[in-house]
C-alpha positions as CSV (number, residue, x, y, z in Angstrom):
1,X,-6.5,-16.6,27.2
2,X,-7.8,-14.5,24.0
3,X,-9.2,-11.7,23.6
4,X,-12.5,-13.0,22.5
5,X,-12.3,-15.0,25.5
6,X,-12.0,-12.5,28.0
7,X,-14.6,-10.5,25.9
8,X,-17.2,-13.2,26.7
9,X,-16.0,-13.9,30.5
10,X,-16.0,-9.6,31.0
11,X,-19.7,-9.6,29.8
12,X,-20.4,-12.6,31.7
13,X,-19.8,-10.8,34.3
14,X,-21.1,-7.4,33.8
15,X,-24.3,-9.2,33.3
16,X,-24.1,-11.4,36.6
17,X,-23.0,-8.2,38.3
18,X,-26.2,-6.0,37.4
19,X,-28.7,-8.4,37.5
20,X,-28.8,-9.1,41.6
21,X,-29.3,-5.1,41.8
22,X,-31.7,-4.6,38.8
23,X,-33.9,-7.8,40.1
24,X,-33.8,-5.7,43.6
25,X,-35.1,-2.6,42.2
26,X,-37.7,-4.1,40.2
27,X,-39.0,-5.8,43.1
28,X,-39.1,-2.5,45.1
29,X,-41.1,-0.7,41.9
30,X,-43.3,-3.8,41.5
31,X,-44.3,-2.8,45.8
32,X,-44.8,0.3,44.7
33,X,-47.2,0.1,41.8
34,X,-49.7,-2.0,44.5
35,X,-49.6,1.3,45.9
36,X,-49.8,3.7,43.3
37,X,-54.1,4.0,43.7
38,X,-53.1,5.4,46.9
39,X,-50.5,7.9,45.6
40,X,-51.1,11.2,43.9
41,X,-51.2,11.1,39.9
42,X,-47.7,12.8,39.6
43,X,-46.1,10.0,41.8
44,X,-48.0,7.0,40.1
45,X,-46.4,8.8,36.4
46,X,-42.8,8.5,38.2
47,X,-43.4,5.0,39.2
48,X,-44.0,4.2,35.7
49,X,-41.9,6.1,34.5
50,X,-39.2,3.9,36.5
51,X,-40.3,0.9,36.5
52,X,-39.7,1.3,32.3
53,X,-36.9,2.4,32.7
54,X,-36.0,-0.4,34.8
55,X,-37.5,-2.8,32.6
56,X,-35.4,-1.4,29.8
57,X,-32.3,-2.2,31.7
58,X,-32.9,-5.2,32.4
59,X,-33.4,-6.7,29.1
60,X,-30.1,-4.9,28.5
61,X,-28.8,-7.2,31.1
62,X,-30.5,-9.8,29.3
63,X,-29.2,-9.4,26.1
64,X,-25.3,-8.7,27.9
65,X,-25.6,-12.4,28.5
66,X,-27.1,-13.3,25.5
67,X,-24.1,-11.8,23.5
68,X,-21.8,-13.3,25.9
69,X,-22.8,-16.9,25.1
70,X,-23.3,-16.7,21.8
71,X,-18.8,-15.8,21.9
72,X,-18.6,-19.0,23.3
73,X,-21.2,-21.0,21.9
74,X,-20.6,-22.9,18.4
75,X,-24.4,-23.0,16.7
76,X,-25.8,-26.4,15.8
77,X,-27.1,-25.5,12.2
78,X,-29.6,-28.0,10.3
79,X,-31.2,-27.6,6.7
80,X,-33.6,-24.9,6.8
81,X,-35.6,-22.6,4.4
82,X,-34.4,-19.4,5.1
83,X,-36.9,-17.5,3.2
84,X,-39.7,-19.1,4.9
85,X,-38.1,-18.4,8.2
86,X,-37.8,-15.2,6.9
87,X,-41.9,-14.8,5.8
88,X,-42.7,-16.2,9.3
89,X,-41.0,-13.2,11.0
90,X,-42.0,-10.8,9.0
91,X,-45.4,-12.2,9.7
92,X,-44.8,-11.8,13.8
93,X,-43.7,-8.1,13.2
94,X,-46.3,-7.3,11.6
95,X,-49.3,-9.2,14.1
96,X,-47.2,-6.1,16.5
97,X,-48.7,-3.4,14.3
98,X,-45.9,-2.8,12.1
99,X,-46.8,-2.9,8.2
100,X,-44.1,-5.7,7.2
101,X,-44.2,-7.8,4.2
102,X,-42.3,-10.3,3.0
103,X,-41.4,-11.1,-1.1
104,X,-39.2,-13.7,-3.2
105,X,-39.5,-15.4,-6.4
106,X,-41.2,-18.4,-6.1
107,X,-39.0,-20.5,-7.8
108,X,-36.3,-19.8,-4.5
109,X,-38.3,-19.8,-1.7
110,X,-37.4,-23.5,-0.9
111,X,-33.6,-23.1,-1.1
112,X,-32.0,-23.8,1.9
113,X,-28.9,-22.8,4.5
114,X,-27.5,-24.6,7.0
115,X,-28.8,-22.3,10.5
116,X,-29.9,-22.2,13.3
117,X,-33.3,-21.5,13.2
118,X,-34.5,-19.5,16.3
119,X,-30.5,-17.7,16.2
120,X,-31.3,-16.6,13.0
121,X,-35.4,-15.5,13.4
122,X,-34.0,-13.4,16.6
123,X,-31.1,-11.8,13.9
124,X,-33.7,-11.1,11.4
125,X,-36.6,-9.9,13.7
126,X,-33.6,-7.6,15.1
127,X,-32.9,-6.2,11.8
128,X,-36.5,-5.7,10.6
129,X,-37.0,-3.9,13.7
130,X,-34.3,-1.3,13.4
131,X,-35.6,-0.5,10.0
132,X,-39.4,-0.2,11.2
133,X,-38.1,2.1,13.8
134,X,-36.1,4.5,11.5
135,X,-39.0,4.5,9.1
136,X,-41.3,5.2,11.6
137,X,-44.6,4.2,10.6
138,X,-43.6,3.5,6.8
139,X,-44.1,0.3,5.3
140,X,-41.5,-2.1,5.4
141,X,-40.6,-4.9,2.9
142,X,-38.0,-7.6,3.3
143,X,-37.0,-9.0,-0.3
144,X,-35.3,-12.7,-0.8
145,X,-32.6,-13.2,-3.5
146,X,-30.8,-16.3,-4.5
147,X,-27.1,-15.2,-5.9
148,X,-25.9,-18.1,-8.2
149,X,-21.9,-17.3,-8.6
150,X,-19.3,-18.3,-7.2
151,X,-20.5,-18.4,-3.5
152,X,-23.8,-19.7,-3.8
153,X,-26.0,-17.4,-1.2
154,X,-29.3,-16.5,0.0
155,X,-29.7,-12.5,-0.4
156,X,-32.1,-10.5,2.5
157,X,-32.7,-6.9,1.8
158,X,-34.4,-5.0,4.0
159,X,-35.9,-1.4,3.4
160,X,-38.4,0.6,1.3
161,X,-40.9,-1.4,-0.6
162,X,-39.9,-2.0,-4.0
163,X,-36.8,-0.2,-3.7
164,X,-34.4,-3.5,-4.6
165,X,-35.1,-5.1,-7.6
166,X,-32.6,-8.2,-8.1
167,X,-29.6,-9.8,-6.7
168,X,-27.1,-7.5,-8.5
169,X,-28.6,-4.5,-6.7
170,X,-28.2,-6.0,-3.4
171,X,-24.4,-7.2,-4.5
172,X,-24.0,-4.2,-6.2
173,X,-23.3,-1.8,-2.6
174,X,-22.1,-5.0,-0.4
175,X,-18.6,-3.0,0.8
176,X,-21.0,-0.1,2.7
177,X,-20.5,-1.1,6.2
178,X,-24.1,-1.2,8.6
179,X,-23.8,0.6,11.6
180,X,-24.8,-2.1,14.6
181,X,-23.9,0.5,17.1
182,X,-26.7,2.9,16.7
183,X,-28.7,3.8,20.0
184,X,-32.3,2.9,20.9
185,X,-31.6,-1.0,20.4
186,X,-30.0,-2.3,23.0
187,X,-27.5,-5.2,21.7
188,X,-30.4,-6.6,19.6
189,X,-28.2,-5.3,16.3
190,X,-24.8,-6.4,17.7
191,X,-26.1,-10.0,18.6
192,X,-27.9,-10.0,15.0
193,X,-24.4,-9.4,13.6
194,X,-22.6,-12.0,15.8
195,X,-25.4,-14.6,14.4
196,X,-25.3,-13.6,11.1
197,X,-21.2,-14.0,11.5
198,X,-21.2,-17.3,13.1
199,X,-23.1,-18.7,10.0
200,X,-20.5,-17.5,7.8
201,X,-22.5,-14.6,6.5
202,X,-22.0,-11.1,6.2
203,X,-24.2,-7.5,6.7
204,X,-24.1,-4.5,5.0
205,X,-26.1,-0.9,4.3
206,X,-28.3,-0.7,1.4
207,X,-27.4,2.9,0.1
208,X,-30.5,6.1,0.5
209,X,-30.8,6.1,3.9
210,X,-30.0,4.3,7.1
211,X,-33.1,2.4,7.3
212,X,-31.6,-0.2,4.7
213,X,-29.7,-3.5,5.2
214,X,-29.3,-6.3,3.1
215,X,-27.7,-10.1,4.3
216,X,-26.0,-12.7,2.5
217,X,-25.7,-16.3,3.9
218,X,-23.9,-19.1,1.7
219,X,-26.7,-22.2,0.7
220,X,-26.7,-25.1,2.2
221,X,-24.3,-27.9,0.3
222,X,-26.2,-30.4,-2.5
C-alpha cells in the first residue's frame, strides 16, 4: 500500500469517524433551537452560537471525504469551455453579494480543455472565494488568457481588477508557490489544488499581496 493510498483510506476514515458524533450534536442543537422562544436571550445567542459552529464542522467533515475521494477517484474529463465555465461562476459568486467579474478576449473564450466540469467550477468558485475574503469587500476580477507556446494552456488569474494585463504577466511569476493551507477555508483550497492537479494543471501566487492566484490548464487536443 502507498502512501497516497493510506492518505485517502486515513481521511476516509476520520471523516466516517466524526460524522456519527457531529450528526448527534446537531440533532441535539436542532431540539434546542424549538426551544430557544422559551429560553432567555443569552442562552438562545449560545445556541446559535453552536449550532454554527457545529455546522462549520461538519462541512469540514464533508469536505474530509470529499478530498478523500477525489485521491482515489480518476476524473472523467470531456471538451469544455473553460472560460465560460469560468464567467458562469463568477456570475454565482457574485448573485452571493460579492462584486465579481469575469474578462477574456473574445477571440479565446471558446477554447477548450478537457475537465471535468462541476470538479473544476467547485476549484474555481474555491479560489475566487479565498480572494473575495482577503479583499474583503473589494472588487474582484478573474481574467482569461490563452498561452500559445510550447504547452498550449488556458491562463486564470485571479485578483485586483485590472491588475494583470496579458499572458506574459501571469507566466511571468508562475514559480511563487500559493499557500492552500491558509485558515478560514476549510479544505475548499486544498481540494481546489488536488482538481486543478488531476487535470494536469498547476497553481501559483500572483505577486502584491496574498489575495492573488493565477491557473494554468493545458488545451484540449485539435
Amino acid at each position: 500500500m502507498n502512501l497516497d493510498e493510506d492518505c485517502r483510506r486515513l481521511m476516509a476514515l476520520l471523516a466516517h469517524e466524526m460524522r456519527s458524533p457531529g450528526a448527534v450534536v446537531a440533532g441535539y442543537l436542532r431540539m434546542l433551537k424549538t426551544s430557544a422562544p422559551e429560553l432567555p436571550a443569552r442562552e438562545q445567542r449560545m445556541i446559535e452560537e453552536a449550532n454554527r459552529s457545529c455546522a462549520r464542522l461538519m462541512h469540514i467533515v464533508h469536505e474530509l471525504s470529499d478530498l478523500g475521494e477525489l485521491e482515489g477517484q480518476e476524473l472523467k474529463c470531456v471538451p469544455l469551455s473553460i472560460f465560460t465555465l469560468c464567467d458562469e461562476v463568477a456570475q454565482s459568486v457574485s448573485e452571493d453579494g460579492s462584486d465579481v467579474t469575469f474578462v477574456c478576449d473574445d477571440g479565446d473564450r471558446d477554447v477548450k480543455i478537457d475537465g471535468h466540469e462541476a470538479r473544476l467550477k467547485q476549484a474555481v468558485s474555491s479560489l475566487i472565494a479565498s480572494i473575495v475574503r482577503e479583499r474583503g469587500t473589494a472588487s474582484v476580477e478573474a481574467r482569461g488568457f490563452v498561452d500559445r507556446t510550447a504547452a498550449p494552456s488556458a491562463l486564470i488569474a485571479i485578483g485586483e481588477p485590472g491588475a494583470i494585463a496579458s499572458a506574459a504577466d501571469v507566466l511571468r511569476h508562475q514559480q511563487t508557490p500559493f499557500d492552500r493551507w491558509r485558515g478560514g477555508m476549510g479544505l475548499s483550497l486544498p481540494i481546489a489544488h488536488r482538481i486543478i492537479l488531476a487535470h494536469r494543471g498547476s497553481l501559483w501566487a500572483l505577486p502584491g499581496s496574498r489575495a492573488t492566484c493565477a491557473v494554468s490548464l493545458p488545451l484540449a487536443d485539435v
